[in-house]
C-alpha positions as CSV (number, residue, x, y, z in Angstrom):
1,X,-46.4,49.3,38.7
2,X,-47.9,49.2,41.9
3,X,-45.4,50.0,45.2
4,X,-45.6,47.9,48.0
5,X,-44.8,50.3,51.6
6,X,-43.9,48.8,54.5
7,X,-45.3,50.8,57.8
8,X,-43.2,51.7,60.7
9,X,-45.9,52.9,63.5
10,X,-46.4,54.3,66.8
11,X,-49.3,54.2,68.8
12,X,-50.2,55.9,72.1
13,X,-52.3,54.1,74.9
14,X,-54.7,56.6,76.4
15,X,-54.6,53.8,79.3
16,X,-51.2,53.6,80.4
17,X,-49.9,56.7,78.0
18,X,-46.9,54.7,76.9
19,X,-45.8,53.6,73.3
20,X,-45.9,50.7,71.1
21,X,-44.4,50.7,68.4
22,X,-44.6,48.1,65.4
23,X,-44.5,47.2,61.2
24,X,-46.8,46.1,58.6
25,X,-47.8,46.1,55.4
26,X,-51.1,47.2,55.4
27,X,-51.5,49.9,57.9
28,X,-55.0,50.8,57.9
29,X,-55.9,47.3,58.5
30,X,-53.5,47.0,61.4
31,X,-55.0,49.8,62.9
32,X,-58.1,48.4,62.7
33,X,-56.6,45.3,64.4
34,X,-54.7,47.3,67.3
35,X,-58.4,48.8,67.7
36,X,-60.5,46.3,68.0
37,X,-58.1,44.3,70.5
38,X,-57.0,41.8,68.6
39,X,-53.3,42.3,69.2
40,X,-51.6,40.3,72.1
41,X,-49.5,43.3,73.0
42,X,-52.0,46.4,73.0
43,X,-55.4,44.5,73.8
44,X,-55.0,45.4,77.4
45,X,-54.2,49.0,76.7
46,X,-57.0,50.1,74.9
47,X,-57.9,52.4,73.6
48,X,-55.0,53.2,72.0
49,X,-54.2,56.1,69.0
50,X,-51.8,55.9,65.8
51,X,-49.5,59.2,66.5
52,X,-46.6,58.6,63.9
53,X,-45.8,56.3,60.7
54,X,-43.2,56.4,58.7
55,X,-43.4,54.3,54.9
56,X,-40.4,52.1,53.8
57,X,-39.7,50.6,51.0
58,X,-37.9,47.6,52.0
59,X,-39.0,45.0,54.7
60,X,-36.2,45.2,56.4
61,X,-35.4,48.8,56.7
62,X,-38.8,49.0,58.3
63,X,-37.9,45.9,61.0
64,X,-35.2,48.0,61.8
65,X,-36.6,51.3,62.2
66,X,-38.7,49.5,64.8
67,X,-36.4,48.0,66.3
68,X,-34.4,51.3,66.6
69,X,-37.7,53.1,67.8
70,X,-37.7,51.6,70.5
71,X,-34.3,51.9,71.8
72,X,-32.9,54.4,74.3
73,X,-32.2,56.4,71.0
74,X,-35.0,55.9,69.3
75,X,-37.3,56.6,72.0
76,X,-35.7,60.3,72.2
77,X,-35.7,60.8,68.7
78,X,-39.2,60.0,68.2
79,X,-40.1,62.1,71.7
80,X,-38.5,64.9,70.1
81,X,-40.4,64.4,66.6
82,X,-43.4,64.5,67.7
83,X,-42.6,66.9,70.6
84,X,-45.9,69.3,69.6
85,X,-48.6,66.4,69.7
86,X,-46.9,65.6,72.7
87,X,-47.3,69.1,74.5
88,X,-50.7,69.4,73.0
89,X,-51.7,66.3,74.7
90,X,-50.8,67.3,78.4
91,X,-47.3,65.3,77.8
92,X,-44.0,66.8,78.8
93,X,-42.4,68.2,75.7
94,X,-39.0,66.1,76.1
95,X,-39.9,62.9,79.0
96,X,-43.5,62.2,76.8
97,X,-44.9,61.5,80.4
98,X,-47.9,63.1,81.6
């Protein structure tokens, strides 16, 4: 039996350095979409790098993790998760601004 994930993502603009956060189902190919600037919201923020994805089993837990991602909440949490890659890339360790 095959399991079908559902992707909750964040990617980093080197441009702007902000977030954008998303879901899909097939995550390499969404990428390769985000990449190639063939998505309305990150075409003009190019280039831009995948720094976080969490799997799902269930559509709608992943619509919601996004959705929570990218509230006040969310935005810390996440800051916090991925505090290291954040300091490694010349990022404050809490703010996630350069």
């Amino acid at each position: 039996m095959k399991t079908n994930f559902f992707y909750t993502y964040l990617l980093l603009s080197q441009k702007d350095k902000k977030f954008y956060s998303g879901y899909t189902v097939d995550m390499e190919n969404r990428l390769k979409e985000h990449k190639a600037g063939k998505v309305f919201s990150t075409k003009n923020r190019l280039p831009v790098d995948l720094v976080y994805c969490e799997a799902c089993l269930d559509e709608e837990d992943a619509k919601q993790r996004e959705k929570y991602l990218k509230s006040g909440k969310g935005k810390k949490y996440i800051k916090s998760r991925i505090r290291r890659f954040l300091k490694r890339s010349g990022f404050g360790p809490i703010t996630g601004t350069p």
